[in-house]
VEXRO-564274 format. One line per 2 residues: number of its first residue (from 1); their letters; for each residue x negated, y, z of N, C-alpha, C. Coordinates in steps of 0.02 Angstrom, whole numbers, m for minus. Layout:
# residues N
NUM = a = X Y Z X Y Z X Y Z ~ ...
This chain:
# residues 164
1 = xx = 117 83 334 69 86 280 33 19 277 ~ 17 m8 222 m30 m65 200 m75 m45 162
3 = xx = m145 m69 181 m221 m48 171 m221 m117 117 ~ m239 m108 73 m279 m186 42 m373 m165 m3
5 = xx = m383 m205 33 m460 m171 30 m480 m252 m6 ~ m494 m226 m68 m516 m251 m172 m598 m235 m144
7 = xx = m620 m291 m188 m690 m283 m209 m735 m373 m217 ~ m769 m364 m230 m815 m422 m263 m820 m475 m212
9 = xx = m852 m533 m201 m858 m586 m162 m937 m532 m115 ~ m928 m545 m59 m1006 m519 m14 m1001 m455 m10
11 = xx = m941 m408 m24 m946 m334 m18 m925 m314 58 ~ m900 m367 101 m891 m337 160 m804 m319 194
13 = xx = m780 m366 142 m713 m324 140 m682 m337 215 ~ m715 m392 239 m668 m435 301 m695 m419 349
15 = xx = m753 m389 363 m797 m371 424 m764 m257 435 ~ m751 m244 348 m743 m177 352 m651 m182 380
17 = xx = m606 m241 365 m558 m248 378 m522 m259 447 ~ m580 m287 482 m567 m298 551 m569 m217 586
19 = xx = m634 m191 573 m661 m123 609 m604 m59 587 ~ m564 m51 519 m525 m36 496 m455 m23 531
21 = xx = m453 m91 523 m365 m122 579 m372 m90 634 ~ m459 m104 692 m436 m62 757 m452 m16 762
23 = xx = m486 15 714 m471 101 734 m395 137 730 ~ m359 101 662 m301 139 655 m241 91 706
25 = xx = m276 63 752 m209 15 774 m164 m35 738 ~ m204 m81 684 m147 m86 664 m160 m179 636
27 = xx = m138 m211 627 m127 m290 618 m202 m304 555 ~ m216 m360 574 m265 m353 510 m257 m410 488
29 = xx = m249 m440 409 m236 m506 391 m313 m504 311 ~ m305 m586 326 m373 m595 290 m328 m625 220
31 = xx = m334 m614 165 m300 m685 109 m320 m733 121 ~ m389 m751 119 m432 m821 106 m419 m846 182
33 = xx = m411 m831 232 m401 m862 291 m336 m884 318 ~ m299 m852 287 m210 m882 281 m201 m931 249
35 = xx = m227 m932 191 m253 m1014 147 m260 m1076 146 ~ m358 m1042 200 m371 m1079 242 m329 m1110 307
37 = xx = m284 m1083 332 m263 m1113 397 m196 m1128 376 ~ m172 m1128 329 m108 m1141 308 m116 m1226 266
39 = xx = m180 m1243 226 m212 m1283 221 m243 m1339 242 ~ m264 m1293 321 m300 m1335 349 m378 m1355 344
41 = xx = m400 m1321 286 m467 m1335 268 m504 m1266 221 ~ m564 m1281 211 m604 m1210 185 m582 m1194 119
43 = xx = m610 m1156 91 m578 m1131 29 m594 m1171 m24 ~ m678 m1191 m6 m720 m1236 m38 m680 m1288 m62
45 = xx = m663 m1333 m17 m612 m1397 m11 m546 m1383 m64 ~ m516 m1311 m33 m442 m1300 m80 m460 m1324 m160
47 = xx = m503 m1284 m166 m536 m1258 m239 m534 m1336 m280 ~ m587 m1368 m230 m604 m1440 m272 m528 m1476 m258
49 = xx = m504 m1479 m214 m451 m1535 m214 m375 m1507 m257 ~ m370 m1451 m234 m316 m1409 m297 m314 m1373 m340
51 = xx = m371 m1357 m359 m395 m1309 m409 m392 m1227 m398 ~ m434 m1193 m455 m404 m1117 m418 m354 m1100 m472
53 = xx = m301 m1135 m513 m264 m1101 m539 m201 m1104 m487 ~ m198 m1155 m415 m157 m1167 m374 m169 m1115 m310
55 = xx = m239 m1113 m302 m270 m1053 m270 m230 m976 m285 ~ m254 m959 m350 m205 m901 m363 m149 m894 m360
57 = xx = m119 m957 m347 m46 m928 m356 m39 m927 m284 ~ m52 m981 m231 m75 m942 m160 m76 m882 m131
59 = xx = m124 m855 m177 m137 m779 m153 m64 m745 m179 ~ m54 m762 m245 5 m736 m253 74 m715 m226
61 = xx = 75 m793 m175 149 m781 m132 117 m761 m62 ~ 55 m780 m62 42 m737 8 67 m664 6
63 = xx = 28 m596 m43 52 m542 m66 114 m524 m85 ~ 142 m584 m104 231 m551 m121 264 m566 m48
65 = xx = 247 m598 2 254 m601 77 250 m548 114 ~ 206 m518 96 185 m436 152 225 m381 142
67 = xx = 275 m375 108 333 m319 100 358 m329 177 ~ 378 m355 191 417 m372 263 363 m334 318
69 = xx = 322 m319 310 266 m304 385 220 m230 344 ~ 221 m200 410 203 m129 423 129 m121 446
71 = xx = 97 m68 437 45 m55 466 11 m121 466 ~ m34 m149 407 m71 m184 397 m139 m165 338
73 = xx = m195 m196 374 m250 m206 326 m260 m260 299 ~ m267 m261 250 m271 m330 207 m336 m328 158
75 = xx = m374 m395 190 m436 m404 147 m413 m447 101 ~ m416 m443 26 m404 m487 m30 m460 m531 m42
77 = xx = m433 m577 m77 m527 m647 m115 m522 m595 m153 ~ m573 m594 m179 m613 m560 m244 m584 m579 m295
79 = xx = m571 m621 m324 m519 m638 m378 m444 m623 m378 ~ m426 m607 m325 m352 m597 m316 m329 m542 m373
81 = xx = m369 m486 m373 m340 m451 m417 m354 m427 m503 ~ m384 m500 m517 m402 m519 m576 m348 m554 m604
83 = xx = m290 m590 m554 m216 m618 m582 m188 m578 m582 ~ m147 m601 m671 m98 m553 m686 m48 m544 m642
85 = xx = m31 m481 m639 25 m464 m591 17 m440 m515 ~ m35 m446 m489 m61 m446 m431 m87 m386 m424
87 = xx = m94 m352 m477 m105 m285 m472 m42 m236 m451 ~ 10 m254 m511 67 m235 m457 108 m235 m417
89 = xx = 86 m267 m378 129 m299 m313 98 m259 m255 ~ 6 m259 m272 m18 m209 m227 6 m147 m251
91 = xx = 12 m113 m287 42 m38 m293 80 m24 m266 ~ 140 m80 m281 212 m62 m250 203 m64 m189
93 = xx = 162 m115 m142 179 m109 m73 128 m61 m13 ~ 82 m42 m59 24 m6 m5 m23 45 m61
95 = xx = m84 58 m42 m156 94 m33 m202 43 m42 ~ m230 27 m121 m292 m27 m125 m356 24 m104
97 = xx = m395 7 m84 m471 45 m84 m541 m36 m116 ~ m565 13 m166 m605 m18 m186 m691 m31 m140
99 = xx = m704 m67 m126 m766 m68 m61 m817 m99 m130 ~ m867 m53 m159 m927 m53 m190 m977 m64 m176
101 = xx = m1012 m122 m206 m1098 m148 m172 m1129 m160 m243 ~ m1189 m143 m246 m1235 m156 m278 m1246 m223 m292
103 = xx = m1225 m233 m369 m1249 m317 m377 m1313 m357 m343 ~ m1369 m315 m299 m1401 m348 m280 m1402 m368 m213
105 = xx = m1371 m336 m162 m1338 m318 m117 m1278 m394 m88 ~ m1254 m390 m153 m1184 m452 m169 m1233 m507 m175
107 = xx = m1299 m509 m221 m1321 m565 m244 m1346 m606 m184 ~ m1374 m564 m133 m1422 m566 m72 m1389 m602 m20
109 = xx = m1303 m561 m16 m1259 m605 25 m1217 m662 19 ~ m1207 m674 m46 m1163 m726 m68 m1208 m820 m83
111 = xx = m1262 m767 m92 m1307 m838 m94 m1341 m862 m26 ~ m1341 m812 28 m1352 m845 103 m1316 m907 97
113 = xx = m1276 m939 89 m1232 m1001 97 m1198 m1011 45 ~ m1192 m1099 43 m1159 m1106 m30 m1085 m1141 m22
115 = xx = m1057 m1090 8 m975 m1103 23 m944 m1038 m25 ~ m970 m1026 m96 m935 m991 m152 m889 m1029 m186
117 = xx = m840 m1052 m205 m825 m1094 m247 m827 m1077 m324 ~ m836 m1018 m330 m841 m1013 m403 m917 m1009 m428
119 = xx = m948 m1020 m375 m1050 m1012 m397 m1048 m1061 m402 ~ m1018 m1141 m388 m1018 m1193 m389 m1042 m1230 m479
121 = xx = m1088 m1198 m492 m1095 m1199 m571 m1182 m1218 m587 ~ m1187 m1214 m650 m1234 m1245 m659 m1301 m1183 m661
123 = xx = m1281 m1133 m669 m1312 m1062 m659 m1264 m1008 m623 ~ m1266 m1013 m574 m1243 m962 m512 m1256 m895 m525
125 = xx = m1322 m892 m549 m1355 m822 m553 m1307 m807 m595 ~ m1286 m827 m664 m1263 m792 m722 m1199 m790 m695
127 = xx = m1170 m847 m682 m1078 m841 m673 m1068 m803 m608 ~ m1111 m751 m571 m1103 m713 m529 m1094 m650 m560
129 = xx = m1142 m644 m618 m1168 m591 m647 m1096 m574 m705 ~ m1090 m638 m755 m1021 m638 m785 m939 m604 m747
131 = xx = m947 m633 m670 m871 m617 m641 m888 m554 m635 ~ m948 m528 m605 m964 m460 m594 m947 m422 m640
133 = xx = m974 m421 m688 m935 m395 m752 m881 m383 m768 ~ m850 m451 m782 m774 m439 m801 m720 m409 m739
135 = xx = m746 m404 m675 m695 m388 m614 m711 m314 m595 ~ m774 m289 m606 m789 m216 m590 m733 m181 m616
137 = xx = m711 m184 m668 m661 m127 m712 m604 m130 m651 ~ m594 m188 m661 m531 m211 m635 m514 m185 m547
139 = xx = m592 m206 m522 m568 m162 m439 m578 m68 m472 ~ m601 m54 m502 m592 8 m497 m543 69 m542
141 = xx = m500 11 m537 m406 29 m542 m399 44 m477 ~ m431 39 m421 m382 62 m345 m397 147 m324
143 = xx = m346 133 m290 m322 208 m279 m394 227 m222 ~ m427 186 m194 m487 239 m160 m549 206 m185
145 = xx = m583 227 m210 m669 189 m193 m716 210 m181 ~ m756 149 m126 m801 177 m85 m851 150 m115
147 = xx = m927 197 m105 m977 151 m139 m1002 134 m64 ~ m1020 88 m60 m1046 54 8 m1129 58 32
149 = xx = m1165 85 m39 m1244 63 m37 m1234 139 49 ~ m1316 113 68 m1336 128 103 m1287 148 190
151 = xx = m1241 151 207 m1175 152 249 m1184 103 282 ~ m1157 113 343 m1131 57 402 m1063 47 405
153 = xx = m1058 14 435 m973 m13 431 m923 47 452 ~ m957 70 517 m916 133 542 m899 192 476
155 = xx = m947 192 439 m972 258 387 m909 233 349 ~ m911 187 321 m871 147 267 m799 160 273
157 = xx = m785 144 329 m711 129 367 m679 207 395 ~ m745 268 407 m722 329 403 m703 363 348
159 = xx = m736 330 290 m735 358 230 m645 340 196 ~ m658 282 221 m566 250 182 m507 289 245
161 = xx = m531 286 305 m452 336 338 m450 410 299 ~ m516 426 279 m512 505 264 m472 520 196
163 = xx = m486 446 133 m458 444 94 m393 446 98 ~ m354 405 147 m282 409 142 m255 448 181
C-alpha cells in the first residue's frame, strides 16, 4: 500500500508522515526532500535557479517513480497536486489523505521562516490566501480527509490508519 498525504504548505504533512510510516512499519519518503538531495540544495535555491515549472515536473517523475516500491508514506509539496496529471498517478498507485488546517493555523506556520518559495512575493499575505483558495478544492479530491484543528499528531495519524 502507498499513503500520499495532500494538503497545503504548514499543514504538517511531513512530521504526520514520519509518525505515520512507524506506526504501520513502513518506508517513509518526503517529495521536497528527494529534490532537495538529488539537487543538492533547498527548495528555495531550486525555485530561483530553475524555476517551478522545472520543479513540477520533478515532482512529477519523482511520483511516476514510486510504482516500483511497496508499503510507503509519501508526503507531497503542496503544489504537487495542483499539476495536471498528478492527480492521476496518485490514484492509480495508492490512498491520498487530505491533512486540513485552518488558514490561520497555515498562516502562523509558514511565516515562522521565509524559506516558502512561492510567498517570495510582494504580498505574501494575499498570494498565501490566493493558493489557498485555488488548491483547497483540489486537495479535497482525496480519498481521506482529516481536519487537523485542534488534534495531535498521534490523533491525526490514528484517524488516517482507521480511514484505510
Amino acid at each position: 500500500m502507498r499513503i500520499f498525504l495532500v494538503g497545503f504548505m504548514g499543514v504538517g504533512k511531513s512530521a504526520i508522515g514520519r509518525e505515520l510510516a512507524q506506526r504501520l512499519g513502513y518506508r517513509y519518503l518526503d517529495t521536497d526532500k528527494i529534490i532537495e538531495t538529488e539537487c543538492g540544495k533547498p527548495i528555495t535555491e531550486i525555485f530561483k535557479d530553475e524555476g517551478e515549472a522545472w520543479f513540477r515536473t520533478k515532482e512529477t517523475d519523482i511520483l511516476k517513480s514510486l510504482g516500483k516500491w511497496q508499503n510507503l508514506i509519501i508526503s507531497t509539496g503542496g503544489g504537487m497536486v495542483a499539476t495536471p496529471g498528478n492527480w492521476d498517478i496518485i490514484k492509480e498507485l495508492g490512498i491520498s489523505a487530505f491533512l486540513d488546517a485552518d488558514l490561520e493555523v497555515i498562516r502562523e506556520r509558514v511565516f515562522r521562516k521565509n524559506t516558502r518559495p512561492l510567498l517570495q512575493t510582494d504580498n505574501p499575505e494575499q498570494t498565501l490566501l490566493d493558493l489557498y483558495q485555488v488548491r483547497r478544492p483540489i486537495y479535497e479530491q482525496a480519498d481521506i480527509q482529516v481536519q487537523t484543528k485542534g488534534m495531535r499528531k498521534q490523533q491525526i495519524v490514528t484517524a488516517i490508519i482507521r480511514a484505510i
